[in-house]
C-alpha positions as CSV (number, residue, x, y, z in Angstrom):
1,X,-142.4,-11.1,42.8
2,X,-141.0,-12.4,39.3
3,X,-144.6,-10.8,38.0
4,X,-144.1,-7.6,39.5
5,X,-140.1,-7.4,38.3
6,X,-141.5,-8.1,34.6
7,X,-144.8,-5.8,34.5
8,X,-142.0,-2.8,35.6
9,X,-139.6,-3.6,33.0
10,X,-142.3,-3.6,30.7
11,X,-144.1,-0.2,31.9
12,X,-140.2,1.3,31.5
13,X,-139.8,-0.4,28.3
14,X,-143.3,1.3,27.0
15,X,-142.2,4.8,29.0
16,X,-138.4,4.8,27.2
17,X,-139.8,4.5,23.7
18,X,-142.7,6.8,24.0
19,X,-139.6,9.5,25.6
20,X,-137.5,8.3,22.5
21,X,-139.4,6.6,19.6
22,X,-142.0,8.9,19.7
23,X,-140.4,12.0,20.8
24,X,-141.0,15.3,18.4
25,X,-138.3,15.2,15.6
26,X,-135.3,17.4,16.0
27,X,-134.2,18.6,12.6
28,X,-130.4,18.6,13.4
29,X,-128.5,15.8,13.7
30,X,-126.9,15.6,16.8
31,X,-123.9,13.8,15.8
32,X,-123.3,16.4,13.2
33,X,-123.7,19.3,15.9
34,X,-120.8,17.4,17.7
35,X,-118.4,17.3,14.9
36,X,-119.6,21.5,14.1
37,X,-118.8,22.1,17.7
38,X,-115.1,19.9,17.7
39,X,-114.2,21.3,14.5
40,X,-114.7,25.1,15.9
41,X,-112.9,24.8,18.8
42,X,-110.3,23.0,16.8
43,X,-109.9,20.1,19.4
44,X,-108.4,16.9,18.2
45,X,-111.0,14.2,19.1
46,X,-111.4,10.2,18.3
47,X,-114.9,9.3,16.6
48,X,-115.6,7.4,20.5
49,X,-115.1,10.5,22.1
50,X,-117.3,11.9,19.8
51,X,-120.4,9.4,20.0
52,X,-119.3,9.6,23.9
53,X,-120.4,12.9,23.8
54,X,-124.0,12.4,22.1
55,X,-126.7,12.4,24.6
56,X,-127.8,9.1,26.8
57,X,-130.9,8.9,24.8
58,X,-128.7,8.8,21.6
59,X,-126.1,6.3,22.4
60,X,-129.1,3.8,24.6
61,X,-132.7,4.0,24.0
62,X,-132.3,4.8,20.6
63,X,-130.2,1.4,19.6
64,X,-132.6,-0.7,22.0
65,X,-135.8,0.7,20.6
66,X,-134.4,-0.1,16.7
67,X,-133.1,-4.0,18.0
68,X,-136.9,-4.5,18.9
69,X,-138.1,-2.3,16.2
70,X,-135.8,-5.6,14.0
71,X,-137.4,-8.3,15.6
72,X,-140.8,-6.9,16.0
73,X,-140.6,-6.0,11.8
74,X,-140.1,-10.3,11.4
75,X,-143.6,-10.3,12.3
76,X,-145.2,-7.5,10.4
77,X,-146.2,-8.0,6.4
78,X,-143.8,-6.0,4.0
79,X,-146.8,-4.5,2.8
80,X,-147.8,-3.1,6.1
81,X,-143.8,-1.7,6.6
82,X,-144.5,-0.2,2.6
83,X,-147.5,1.8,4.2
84,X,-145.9,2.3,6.9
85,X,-143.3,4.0,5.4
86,X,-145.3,6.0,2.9
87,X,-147.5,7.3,5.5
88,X,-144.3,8.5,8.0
89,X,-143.3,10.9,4.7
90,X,-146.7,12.0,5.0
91,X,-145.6,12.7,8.3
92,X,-142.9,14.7,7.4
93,X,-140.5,11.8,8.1
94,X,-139.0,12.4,11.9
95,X,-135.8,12.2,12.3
96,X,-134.9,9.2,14.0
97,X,-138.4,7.5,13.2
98,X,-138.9,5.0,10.5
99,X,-141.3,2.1,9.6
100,X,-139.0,-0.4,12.5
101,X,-139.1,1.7,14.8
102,X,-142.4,2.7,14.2
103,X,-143.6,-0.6,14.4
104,X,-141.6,-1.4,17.9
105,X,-143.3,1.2,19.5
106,X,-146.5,-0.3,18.5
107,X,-145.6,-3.8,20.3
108,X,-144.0,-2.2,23.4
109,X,-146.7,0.3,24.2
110,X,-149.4,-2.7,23.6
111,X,-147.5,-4.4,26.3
112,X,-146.8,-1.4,28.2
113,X,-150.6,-0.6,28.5
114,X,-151.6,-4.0,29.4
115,X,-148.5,-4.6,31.7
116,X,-149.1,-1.8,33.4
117,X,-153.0,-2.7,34.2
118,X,-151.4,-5.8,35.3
119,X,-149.4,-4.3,37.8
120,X,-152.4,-2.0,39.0
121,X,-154.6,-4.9,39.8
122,X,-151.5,-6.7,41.7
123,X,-152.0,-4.1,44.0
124,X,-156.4,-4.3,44.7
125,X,-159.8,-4.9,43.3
126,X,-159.5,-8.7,44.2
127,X,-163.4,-9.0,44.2
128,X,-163.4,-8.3,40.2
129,X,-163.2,-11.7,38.2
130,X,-160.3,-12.8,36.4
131,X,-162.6,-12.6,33.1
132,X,-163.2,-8.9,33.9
133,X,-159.5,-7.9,34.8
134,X,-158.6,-10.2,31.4
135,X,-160.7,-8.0,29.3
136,X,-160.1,-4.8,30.8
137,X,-156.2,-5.8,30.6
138,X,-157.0,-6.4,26.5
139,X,-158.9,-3.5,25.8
140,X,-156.2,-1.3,27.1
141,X,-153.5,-3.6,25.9
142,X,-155.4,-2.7,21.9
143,X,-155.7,0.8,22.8
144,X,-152.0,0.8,23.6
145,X,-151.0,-0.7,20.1
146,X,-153.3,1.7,18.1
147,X,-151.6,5.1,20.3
148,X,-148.8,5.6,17.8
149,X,-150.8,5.0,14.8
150,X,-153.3,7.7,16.1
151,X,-150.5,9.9,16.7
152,X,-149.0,9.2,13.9
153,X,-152.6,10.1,12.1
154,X,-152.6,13.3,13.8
155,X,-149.2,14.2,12.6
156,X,-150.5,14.0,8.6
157,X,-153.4,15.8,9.4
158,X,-151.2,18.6,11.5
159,X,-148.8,18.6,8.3
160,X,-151.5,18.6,5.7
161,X,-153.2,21.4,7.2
162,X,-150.5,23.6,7.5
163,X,-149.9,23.1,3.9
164,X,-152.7,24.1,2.6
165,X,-153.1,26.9,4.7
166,X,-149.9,28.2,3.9
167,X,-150.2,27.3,-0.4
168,X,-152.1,30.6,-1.1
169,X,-149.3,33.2,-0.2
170,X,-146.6,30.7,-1.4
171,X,-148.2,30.4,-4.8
172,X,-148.8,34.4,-5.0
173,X,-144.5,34.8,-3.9
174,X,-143.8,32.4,-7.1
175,X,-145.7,34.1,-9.0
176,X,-144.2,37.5,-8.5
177,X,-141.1,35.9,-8.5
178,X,-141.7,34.4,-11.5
179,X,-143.3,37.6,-13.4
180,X,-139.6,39.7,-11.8
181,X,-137.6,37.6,-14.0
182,X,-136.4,34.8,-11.9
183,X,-136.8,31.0,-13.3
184,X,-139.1,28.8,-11.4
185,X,-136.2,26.4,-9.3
186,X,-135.2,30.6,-8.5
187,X,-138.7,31.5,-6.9
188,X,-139.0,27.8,-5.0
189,X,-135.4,29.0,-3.9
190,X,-136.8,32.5,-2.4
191,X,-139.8,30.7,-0.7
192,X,-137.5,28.1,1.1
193,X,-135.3,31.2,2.1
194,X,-138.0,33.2,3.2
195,X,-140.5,30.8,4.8
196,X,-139.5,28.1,7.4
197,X,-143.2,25.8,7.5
198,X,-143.7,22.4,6.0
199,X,-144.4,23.7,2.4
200,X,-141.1,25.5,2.3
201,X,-139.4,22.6,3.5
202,X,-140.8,20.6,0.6
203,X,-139.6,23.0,-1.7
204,X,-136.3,23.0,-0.3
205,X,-135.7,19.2,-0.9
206,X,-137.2,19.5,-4.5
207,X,-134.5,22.0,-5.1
208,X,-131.6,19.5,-3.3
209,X,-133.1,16.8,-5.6
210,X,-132.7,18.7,-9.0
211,X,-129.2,19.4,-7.6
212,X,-128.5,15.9,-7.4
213,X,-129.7,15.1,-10.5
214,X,-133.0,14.5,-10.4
215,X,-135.2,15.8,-13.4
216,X,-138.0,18.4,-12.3
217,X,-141.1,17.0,-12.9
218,X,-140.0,13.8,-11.0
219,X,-139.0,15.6,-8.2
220,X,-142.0,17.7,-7.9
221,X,-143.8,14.8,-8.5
222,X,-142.2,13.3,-5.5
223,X,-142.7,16.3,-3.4
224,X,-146.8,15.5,-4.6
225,X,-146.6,12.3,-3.0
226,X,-145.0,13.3,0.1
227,X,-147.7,15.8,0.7
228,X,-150.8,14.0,-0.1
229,X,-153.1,16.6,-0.6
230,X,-155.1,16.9,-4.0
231,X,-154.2,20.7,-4.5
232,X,-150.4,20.1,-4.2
233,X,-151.1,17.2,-6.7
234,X,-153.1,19.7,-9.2
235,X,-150.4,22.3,-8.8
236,X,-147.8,20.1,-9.6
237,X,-149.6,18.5,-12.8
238,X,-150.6,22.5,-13.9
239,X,-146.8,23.3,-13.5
240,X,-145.6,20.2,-15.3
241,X,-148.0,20.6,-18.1
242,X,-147.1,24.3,-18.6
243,X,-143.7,23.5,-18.8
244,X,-144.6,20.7,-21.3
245,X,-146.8,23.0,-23.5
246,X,-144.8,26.1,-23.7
247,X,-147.5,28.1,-21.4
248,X,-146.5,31.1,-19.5
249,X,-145.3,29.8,-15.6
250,X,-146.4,33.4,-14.4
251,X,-150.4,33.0,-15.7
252,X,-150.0,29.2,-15.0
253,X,-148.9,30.2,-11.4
254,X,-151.7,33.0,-10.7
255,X,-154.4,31.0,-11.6
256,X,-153.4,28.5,-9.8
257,X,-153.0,30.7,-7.0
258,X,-156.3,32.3,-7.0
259,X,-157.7,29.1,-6.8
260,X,-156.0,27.7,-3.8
261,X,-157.4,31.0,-2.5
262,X,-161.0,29.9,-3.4
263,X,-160.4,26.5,-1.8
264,X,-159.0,28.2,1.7
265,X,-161.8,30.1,2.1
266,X,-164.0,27.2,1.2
267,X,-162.5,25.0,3.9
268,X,-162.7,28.0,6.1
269,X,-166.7,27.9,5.6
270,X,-166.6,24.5,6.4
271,X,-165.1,24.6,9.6
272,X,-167.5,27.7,10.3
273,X,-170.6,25.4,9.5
274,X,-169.0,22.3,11.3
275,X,-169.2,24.7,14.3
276,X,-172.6,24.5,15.6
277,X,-172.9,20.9,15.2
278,X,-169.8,20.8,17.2
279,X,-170.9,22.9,20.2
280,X,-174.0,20.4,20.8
281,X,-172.3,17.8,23.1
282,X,-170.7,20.7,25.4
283,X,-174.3,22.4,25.4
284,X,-176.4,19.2,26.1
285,X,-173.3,18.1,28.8
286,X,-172.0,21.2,30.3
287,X,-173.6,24.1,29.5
288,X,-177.6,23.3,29.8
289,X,-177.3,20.9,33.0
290,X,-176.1,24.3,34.9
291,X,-178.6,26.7,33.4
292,X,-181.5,23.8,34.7
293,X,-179.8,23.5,38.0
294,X,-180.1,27.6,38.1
295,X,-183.3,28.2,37.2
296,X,-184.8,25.3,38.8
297,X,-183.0,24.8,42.5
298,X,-184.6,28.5,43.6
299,X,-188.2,27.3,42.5
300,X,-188.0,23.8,44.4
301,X,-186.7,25.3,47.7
302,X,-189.8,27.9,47.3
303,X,-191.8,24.7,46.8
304,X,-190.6,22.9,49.2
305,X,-191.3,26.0,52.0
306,X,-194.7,26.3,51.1
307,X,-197.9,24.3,51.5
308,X,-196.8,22.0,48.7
309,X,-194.5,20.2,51.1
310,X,-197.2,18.9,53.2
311,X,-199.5,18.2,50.5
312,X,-196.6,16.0,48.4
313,X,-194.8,14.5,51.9
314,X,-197.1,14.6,54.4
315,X,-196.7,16.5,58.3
């Protein structure tokens, strides 16, 4: 009964933080969106009242995922947290989401996975050997420490992918920008205004940054690295360079326009010719197994109506 009591505690443990750690990041803070809403009605409130008011998730899960999330990082290599952290700005840093808690929900869904095979062989399967249920309990109890980091991977990719689709027509609205009269941090300005994607968003922090100080070139260097994509990383080297040079930002910016264009429809080929290649395991699987069973089903019950059938079976 103890074994039961812990394996649930441990499948709820692994079901709060994939709910919470993991969830998709809200871009508003909700504590903020309290105070917005207090100060318009104009209500006096305490700051208890206020966090009272935050969501159960807020004011729970989300301060007992982040006390794992610190005894879970005890265990984990600085390195591996520096990584960690670099690749959750590749991300697009979720709100809420950083290398702890990250890390937490790598431990509690590992145990989460393999606790909950635990509990499902409580229940049956009593001729399997322990050795089988022990490695089926740590293959699953693996695959449930390498989910977040997959998920994790497919949120870069998601982000990336987005940015360079959407570089083209953001380079060609700089460069008209640029060629109208308005200075560079002016036509990064009217692409985070007009635009609400990843790229934008990226542009809008590099203009916070130069507001707070920050010199240009670091802070589109910056912006480079939180990317991670080699055209941002040209773009931003073409645009420093023209600005140390003297060179024209408008010609700078329509070349490099035209060829972020090239590489689009490059990667677009790609995926075309990737294509076919892809469509093999559905054919041979899916698609082929039903045409055979088509054509040939008819043909073998003619077969087996005719003479054949006495000839192959007998009477």
């Amino acid at each position: 009964m103890f074994i039961l009591a812990f394996v649930f505690l441990v499948v709820a443990g692994a079901v709060i933080l994939i709910v919470v750690g993991l969830r998709e990041a809200h871009r508003e803070d909700p504590l903020q969106r309290r105070l917005e809403e207090f100060v318009a009605r104009g209500d006096m409130a305490s700051l208890e009242e206020i966090e009272l008011s935050q969501p159960f998730t807020e004011r729970v899960f989300y301060p007992l995922a982040r006390k794992f999330g610190e005894i879970a990082i005890r265990f984990t290599p600085q390195n591996a947290l520096q990584v960690t952290t670099h690749r959750l700005e590749l991300a697009g840093s979720p709100r809420g989401i950083d290398a702890t808690m990250f890390w937490a929900s790598r431990f509690i869904a590992a145990i989460g996975f393999g606790g909950l095979m635990l509990f499902l062989f409580s229940f049956g399967l009593e001729s399997w050997g322990w050795a089988r249920k022990l490695l089926i309990v740590s293959f699953f109890t693996i695959f449930g420490y390498y989910i977040p980091e997959l998920l994790l991977t497919s949120k870069i990719q998601r982000r990336q992918k987005e940015i360079r689709k959407a570089m083209p027509d953001a380079l060609d609205l700089l460069t008209i920008c640029v060629e109208a009269g308005l200075g560079f941090d002016g036509a990064m300005a009217k692409v985070y205004e007009k635009w609400d994607n990843e790229l934008s968003r990226g542009f809008g922090r590099v203009l916070r940054e130069i507001q707070l100080g920050k010199l240009r070139r670091e802070a589109l260097k910056d912006m480079a690295d939180r990317m991670g994509i080699p055209e941002m990383t040209s773009f931003v080297a073409a645009v420093i360079q023209s600005e140390q040079l003297g060179v024209s930002m408008a010609k700078v910016l329509h070349i490099q326009a035209d060829q972020m264009r090239i590489k689009r429809r490059q990667m677009a080929e790609e995926e075309a010719h990737k294509a076919p290649i892809k469509m093999l395991i559905p054919m041979a699987f899916l698609i082929f197994p039903s045409i055979c069973i088509v054509l040939i089903t008819p043909a073998v019950l003619m077969l087996l109506r005719s003479a054949l059938k006495t000839l192959l079976f007998g009477e």
